[in-house]
N, C-alpha and C positions, 0 to 999 in steps of 0.2 A: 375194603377187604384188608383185614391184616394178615402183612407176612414175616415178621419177628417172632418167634417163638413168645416175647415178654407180651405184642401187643403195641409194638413203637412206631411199626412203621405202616401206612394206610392209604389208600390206591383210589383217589378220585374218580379216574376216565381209566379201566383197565382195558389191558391188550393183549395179557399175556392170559394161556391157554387153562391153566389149571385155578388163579382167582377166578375168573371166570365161570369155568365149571365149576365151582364153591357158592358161587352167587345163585345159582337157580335152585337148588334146594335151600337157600339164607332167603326166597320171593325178592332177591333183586333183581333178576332177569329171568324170563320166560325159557331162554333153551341158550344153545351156544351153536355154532356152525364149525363145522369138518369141514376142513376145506380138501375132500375127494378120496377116496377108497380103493384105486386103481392103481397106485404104485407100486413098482417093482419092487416090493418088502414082503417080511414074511405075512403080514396080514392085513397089504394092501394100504396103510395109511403111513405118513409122513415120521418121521424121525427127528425129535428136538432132543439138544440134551439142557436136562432141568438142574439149574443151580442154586442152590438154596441160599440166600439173602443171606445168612448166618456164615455160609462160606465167605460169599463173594466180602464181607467182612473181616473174615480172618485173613485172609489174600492179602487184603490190602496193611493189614496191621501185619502181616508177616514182611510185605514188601518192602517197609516202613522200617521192619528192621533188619535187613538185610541189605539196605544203602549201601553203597558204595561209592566214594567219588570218583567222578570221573567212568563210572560203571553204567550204562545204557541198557537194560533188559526191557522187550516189550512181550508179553505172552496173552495166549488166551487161556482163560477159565474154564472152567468143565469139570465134569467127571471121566469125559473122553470116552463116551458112550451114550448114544439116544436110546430114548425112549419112543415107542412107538405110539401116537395118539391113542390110538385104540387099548394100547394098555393101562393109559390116563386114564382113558375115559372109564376101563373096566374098575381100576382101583377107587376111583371118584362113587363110583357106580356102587362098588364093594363097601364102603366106609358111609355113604349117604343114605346108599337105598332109593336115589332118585335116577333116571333115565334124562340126560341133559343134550342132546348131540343131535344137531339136523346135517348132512353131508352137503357140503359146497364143491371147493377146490383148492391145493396150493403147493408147496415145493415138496421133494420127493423126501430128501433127509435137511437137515441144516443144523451143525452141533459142531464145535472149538476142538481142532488137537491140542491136549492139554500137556504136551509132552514140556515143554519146556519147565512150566508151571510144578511140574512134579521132582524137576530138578533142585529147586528151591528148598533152602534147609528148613523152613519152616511151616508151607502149605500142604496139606492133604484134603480133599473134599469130602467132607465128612457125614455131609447130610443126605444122602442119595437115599432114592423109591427101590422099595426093596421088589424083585420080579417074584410072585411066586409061583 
């Protein structure tokens, strides 16, 4: 699976939710597993927030130049907003045209406060899933 916009970067053994759902309409995988439907969300499924390779890139080259000696900053990444599986799967669903998703089970939300990261003179997360 590539996830650089150019094509550079490529995912032997993937884990993460949305190459995956890419790969069963690409016939490299038969379906993808939900892990559960029953959470206290608005529609029942888990809450990741999804960062795009192209950020987590500028992050680092922003941070890179924003050194300071003797200066210690550790933050998390993010947009500072999940996504709801279900709205993955709608968007995957919307752009494909394939049905990829059999329901399992797994954590309710799991996504980074990005607050510090936004304090930074030079990161913005700029690749985010548009809701519509």
């Amino acid at each position: 699976m590539r996830a650089d916009p150019q094509g550079k970067a490529s995912h032997e053994l993937e884990t993460y939710l949305i190459p995956n759902l890419l790969a069963v309409p690409a016939d490299r995988r038969p379906s993808v597993d939900v892990y559960g439907t029953d959470y206290p969300t608005p529609d029942g499924t888990a809450a990741r927030d999804y960062l795009h390779v192209v950020d987590l890139g500028d992050a680092h080259l922003a941070a890179l130049q924003a050194v300071q000696p003797g200066q210690d900053d550790i933050v998390n990444l993010g947009t500072g907003a999940g996504y709801f599986v279900q709205e993955v799967l709608d968007a995957c669903r919307e752009v494909t045209g394939h049905l990829v998703s059999r329901v399992v089970s797994d954590l309710t939300a799991w996504f980074w406060d990005n607050g510090v990261c936004l304090l930074l003179p030079r990161y913005r997360c700029v690749e985010v899933m548009s809701r519509s």
